[in-house]
C-alpha positions as CSV (number, residue, x, y, z in Angstrom):
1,X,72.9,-10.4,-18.3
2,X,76.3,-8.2,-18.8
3,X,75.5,-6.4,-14.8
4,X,76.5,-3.3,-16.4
5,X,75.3,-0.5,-13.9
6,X,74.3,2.3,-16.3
7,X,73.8,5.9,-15.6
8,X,70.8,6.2,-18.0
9,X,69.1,2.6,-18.3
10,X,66.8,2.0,-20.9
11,X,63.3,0.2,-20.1
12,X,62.2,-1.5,-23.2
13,X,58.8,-0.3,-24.3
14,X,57.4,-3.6,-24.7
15,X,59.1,-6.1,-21.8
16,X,59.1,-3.3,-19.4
17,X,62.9,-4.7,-18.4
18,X,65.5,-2.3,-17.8
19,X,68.7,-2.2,-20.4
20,X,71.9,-0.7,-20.5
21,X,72.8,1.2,-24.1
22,X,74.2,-1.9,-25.2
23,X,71.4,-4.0,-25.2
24,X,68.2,-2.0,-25.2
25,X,67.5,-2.9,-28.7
26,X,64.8,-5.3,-29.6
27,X,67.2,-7.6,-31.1
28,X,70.5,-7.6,-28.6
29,X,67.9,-8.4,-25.3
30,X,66.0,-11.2,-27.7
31,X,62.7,-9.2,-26.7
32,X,60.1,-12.1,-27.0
33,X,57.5,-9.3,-26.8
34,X,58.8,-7.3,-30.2
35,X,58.9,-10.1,-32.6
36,X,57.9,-8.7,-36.2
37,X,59.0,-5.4,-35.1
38,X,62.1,-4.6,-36.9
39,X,61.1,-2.6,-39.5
40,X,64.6,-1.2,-41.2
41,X,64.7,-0.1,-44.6
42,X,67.3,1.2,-47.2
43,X,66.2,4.0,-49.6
44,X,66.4,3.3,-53.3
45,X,69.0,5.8,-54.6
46,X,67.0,5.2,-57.9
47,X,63.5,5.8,-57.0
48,X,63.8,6.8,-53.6
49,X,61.1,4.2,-52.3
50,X,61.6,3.1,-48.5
51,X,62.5,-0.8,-49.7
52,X,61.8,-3.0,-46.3
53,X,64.3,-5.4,-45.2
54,X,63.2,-8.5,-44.6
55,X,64.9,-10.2,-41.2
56,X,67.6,-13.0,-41.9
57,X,67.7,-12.5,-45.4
58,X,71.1,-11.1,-47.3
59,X,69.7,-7.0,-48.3
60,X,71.3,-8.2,-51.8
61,X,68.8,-10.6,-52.4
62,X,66.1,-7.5,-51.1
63,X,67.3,-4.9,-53.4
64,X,67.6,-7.3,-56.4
65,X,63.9,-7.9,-56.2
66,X,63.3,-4.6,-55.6
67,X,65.0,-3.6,-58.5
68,X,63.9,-6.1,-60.9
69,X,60.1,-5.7,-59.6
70,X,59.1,-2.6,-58.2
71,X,61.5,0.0,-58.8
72,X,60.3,2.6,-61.1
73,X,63.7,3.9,-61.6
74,X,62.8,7.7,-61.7
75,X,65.5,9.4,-60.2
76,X,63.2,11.7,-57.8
77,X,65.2,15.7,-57.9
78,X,64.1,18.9,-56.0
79,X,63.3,22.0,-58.1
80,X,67.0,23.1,-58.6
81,X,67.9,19.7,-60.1
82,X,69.7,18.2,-57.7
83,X,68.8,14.5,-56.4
84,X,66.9,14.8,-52.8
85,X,68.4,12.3,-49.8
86,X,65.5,12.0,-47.6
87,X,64.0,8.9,-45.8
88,X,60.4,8.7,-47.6
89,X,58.9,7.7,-44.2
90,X,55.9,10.0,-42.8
91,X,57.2,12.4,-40.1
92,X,60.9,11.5,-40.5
């Protein structure tokens, strides 16, 4: 709705509408078509585990259970013993 003539629009991949770069995102253009799609996560800096956020709920409450649950606390380290910061997701 903001008119904004861009120079390189965006077409969402799933409404096929076209977007300017501030509202191409799933969530700014209320895309009914991408619902369940937001898949952020934060990396554990204990275990290094990809923890999934869950939408509308504080990422507090999401790492708390994380930690109290399912974090095995290892602190993952490459060879030379220093800690590796790397997303854990497949072909990132």
């Amino acid at each position: 709705d903001c008119r904004l003539q861009d120079f390189l629009p965006f077409t969402c991949d799933r409404c096929q509408e076209v977007f300017c770069l501030n509202h191409f995102r799933y969530a700014t253009h209320h895309c009914a078509k991408a619902v369940g799609l937001d898949n952020r996560v934060l990396v554990c800096p204990l275990c290094s585990k990809g923890v999934r956020l869950i939408p509308d709920e504080d990422p507090n409450l999401t790492w708390d259970r994380h930690v109290r649950e399912a974090c095995t606390q290892e602190v993952a380290q490459s060879p030379g013993g220093a800690r590796r910061a790397r997303c854990p997701v497949a072909g990132c």
